[in-house]
C-alpha positions in Angstrom: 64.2 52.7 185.0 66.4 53.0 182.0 66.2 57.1 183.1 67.3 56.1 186.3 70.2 53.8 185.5 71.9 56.5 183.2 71.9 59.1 185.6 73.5 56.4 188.2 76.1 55.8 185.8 76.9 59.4 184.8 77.3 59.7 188.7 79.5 57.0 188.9 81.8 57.6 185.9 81.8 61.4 187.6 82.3 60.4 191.2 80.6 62.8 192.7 79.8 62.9 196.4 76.3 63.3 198.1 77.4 67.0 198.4 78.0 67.7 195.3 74.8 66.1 194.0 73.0 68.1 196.1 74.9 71.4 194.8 74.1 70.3 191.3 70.3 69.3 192.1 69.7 72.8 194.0 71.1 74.6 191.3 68.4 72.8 189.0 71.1 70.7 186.9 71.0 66.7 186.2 73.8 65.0 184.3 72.3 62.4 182.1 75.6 60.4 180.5 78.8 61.3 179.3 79.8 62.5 175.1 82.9 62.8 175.3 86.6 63.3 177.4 89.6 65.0 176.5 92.7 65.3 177.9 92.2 66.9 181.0 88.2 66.9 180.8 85.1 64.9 180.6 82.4 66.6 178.9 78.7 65.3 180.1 74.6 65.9 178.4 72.7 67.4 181.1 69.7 68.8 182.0 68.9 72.2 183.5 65.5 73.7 184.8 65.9 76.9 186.5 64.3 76.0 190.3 63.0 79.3 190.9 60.6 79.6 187.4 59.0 77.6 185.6 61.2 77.5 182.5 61.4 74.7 180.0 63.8 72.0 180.7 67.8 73.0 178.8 69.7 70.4 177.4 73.0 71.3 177.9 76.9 70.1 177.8 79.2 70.0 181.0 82.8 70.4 180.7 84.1 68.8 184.3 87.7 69.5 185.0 89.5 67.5 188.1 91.9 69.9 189.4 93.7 66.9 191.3 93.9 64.3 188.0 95.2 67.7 185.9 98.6 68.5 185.3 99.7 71.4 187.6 100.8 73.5 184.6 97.3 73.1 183.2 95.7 74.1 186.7 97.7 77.1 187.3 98.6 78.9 184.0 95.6 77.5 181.3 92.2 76.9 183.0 92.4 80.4 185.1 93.0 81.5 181.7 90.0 79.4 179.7 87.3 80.5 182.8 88.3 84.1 182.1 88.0 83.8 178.1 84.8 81.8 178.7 83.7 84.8 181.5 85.0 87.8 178.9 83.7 86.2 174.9 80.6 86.8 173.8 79.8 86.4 170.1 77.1 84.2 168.3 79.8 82.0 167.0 81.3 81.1 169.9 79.8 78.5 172.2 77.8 80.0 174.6 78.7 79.3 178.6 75.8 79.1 180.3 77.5 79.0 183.9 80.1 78.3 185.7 81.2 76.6 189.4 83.9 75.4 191.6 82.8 72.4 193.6 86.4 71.8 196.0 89.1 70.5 193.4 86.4 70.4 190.5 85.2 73.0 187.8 81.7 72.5 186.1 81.6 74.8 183.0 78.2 74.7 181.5 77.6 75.1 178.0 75.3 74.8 175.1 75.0 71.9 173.7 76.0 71.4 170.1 73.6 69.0 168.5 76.0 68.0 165.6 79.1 67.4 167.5 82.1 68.6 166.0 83.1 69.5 162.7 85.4 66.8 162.2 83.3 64.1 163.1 80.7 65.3 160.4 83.3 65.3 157.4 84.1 61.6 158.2 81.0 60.7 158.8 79.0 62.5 155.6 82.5 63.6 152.7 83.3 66.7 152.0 81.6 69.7 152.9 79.9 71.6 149.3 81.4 74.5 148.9 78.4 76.7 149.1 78.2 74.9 153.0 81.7 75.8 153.7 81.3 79.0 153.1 78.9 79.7 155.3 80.9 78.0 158.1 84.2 79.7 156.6 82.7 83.4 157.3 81.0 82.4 160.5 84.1 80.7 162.0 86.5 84.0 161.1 84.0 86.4 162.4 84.6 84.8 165.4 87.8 84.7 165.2 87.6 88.3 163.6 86.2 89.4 167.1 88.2 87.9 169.3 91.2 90.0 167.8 89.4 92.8 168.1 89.5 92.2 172.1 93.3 91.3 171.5 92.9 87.8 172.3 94.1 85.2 170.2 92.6 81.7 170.2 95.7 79.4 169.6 94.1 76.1 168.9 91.5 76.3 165.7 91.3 72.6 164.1 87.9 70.9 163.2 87.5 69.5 166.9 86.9 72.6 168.0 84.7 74.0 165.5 80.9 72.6 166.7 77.6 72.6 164.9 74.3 73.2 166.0 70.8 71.8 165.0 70.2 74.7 162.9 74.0 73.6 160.9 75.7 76.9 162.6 79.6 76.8 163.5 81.1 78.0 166.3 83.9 77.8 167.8 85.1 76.4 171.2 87.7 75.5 173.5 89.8 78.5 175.0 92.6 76.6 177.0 94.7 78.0 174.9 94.0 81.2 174.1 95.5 84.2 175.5 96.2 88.2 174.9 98.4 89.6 172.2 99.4 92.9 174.1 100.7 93.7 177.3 99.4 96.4 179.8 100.4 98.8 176.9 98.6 97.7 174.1 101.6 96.3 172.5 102.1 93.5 170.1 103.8 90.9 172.4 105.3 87.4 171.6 104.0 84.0 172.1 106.5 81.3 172.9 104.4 78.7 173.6 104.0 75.2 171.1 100.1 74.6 171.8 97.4 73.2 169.1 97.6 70.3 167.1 100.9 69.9 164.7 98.4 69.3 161.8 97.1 72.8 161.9 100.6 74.9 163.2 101.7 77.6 161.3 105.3 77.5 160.0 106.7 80.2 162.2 105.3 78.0 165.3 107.3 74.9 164.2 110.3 76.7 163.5 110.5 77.4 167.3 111.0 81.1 168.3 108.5 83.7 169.0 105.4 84.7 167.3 103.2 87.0 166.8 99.9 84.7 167.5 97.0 86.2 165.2 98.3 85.2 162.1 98.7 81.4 163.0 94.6 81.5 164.0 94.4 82.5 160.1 96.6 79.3 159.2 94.6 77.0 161.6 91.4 78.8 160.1 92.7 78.3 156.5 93.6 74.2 157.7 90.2 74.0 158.8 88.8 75.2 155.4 91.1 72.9 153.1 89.7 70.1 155.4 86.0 70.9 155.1 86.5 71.0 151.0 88.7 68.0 150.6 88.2 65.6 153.4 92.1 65.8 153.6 94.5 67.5 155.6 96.5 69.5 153.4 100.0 68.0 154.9 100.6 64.5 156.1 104.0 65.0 157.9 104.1 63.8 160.9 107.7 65.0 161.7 108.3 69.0 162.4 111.0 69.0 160.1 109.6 67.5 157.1 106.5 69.6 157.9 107.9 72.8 158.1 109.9 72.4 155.0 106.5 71.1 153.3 104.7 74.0 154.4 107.8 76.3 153.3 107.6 75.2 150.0 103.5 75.2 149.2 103.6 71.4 149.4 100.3 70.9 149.0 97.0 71.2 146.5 93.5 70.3 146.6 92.5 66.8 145.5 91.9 65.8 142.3 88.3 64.4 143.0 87.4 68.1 144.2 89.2 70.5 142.6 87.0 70.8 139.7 84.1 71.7 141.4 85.6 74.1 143.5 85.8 78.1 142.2 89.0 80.1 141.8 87.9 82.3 144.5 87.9 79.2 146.9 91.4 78.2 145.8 92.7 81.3 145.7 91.5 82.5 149.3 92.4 78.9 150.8 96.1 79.6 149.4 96.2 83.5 150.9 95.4 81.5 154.0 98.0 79.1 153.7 100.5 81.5 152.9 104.1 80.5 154.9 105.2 84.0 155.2 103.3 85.7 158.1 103.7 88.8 157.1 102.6 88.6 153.7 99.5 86.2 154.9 95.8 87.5 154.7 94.3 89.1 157.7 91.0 88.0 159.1 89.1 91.4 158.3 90.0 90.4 154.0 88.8 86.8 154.6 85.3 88.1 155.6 85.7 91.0 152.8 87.2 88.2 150.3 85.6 88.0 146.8 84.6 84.5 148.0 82.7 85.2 150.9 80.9 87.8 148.4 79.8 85.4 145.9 76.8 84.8 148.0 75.2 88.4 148.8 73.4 87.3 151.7 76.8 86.8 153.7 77.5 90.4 153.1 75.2 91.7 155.9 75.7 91.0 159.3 73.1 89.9 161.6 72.5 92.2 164.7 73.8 89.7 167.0 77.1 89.7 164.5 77.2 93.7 164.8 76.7 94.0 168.4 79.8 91.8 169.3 81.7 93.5 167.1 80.6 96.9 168.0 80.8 95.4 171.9 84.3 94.6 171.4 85.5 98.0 169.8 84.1 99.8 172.3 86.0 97.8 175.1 88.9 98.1 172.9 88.5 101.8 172.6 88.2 102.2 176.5 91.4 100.9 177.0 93.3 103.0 175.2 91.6 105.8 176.7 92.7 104.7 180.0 95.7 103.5 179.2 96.1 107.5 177.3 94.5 108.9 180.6 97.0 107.0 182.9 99.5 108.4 181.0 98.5 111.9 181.7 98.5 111.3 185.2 102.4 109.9 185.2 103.3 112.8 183.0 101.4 115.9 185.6 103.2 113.6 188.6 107.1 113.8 187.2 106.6 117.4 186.7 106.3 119.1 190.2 103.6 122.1 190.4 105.0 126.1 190.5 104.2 125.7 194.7 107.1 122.7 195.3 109.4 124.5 192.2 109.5 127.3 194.4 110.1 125.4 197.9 113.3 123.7 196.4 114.4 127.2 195.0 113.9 128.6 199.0 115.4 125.9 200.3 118.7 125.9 198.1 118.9 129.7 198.8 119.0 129.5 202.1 121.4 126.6 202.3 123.5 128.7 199.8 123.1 131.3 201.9 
């Protein structure tokens, strides 16, 4: 009964019409309650059994997105863009998406569920993360991040709400509303003008309001994410953009007192090369998973092979567009120039005019 009486209120809270029951029961999923809701999203526990085997029961999470509650900018220009990111990625620190539908005017994205919730909610709820801990999650986290600029994509939101944890005390990251390409059709490095993420994680050349180049400010949000996991702190309390900025312009900031003992230089130093207000002169995500800290334990020096396929995936991909993009530009190259045949029709044809 008490079975029963969840699922009737998960179908309640989710309104969803004998129809799309149905949809959802043939495809072999059952939502059970809801965990959590964001702005623009309710996120449910539910069940999946594939109908056609006999596979074990799935617990997983389901991101339900109203298209007729969301904000029209949302629906045209950022979901089309998260289903496509959540379609493309592919890396063991990312969540995994299981599948995805359009019912009418709602999206269910089904993913795996994260056992630990988010990262965020485990600092408060257990201190400080030891620093052996963190940097497991620290290399884990900017692999992922590490192979997602490899694709040229840039993720544009990294704080601790986004960063989840399995059973097995694993990090990955989630949420891809905001990401979005770095290049254009060209491969070229191209601007971002948009203010997205959380203020308490923007890098400096965000608040200062004109155009960025978007993979460094991942490595700020990255390097936020850190300081918070080793001090149970954020690292500046501004709430204003001005008085932020200038804080963040001026290395405002240091590790607290009650942690910094225990902490190594490597740590601090890395956490500061992250935190660096200059763009330019900040660390790039291939030294933070080189870095002298992630070294100090040898076992985080070799990759899994789920780790080196990703990576390897994404070169390739990576690769393959330049060699069409080279190929295409071949083509436009042997098109302006016209072939001996035509050369010599013009030439006929303007001597017999002229004659």
């Amino acid at each position: 009964m008490e079975g029963k009486s969840k699922v009737h209120h998960a179908d309640d809270e989710l309104r969803l019409s004998g129809s799309e029951q149905l949809t959802l029961a043939t495809r072999g999923y059952k939502m059970i309650k809801k965990v959590n809701e964001g702005s623009y999203a309710k996120v449910y526990l539910a069940e999946y059994r594939n109908p056609s085997k006999n596979d074990k029961l799935s617990i997983l999470a389901c991101k339900v997105i109203d298209t007729n509650t969301a904000p029209k900018d949302f629906v045209k220009k950022f979901l089309p863009r998260e289903i496509d990111m959540l379609i493309k990625l592919n890396h063991p620190h990312l969540v995994h998406t299981h599948s995805i539908f359009q019912r009418r005017y709602k999206y269910f994205i089904f993913m795996r569920y994260m056992e630990h919730g988010d990262l965020l909610e485990y600092i408060l709820q257990k201190g400080a993360v030891q620093e052996d801990q963190a940097r497991i999650w620290a290399r884990q986290l900017a692999l992922a991040v590490q192979y997602m600029h490899e694709l040229e994509i840039a993720h544009r939101d990294i704080k601790c709400e986004n960063v989840l944890l399995t059973a097995n005390q694993n990090a990955k990251l989630s949420d891809f509303g905001f990401a979005r390409s770095c290049v254009d059709k060209s491969l070229k490095d191209i601007h971002s003008e948009t203010f997205c993420g959380s203020l308490s994680y923007t890098a400096p050349e965000i608040l200062q309001g004109a155009p960025y180049y978007p993979k460094p400010t991942d490595v700020w949000s990255l390097g936020i994410v850190v300081y918070v996991m080793l001090n149970r702190a954020m690292p500046f309390e501004d709430k204003h953009i001005k008085q932020l900025f200038q804080a963040q312009m001026n290395r405002n900031w240091k590790f607290r007192s009650r942690y910094i003992d225990s902490l190594s230089e490597n740590c601090k130093r890395l956490v500061t090369l992250m935190l660096e207000p200059n763009c330019q002169h900040r660390i790039k995500i291939d030294h933070i998973i080189n870095s002298e800290w992630i070294a100090m334990d040898s076992r985080l020096l070799e990759w899994t092979p789920q780790e080196t396929l990703a990576f390897k995936k994404a070169r390739e991909e990576r690769l393959q567009l330049q060699k069409n993009l080279e190929t295409q530009d071949e083509k436009d190259v042997n098109t302006a120039i016209p072939d001996s045949s035509v050369m010599k029709a013009a030439v006929d044809v303007n001597a017999s005019s002229t004659s």
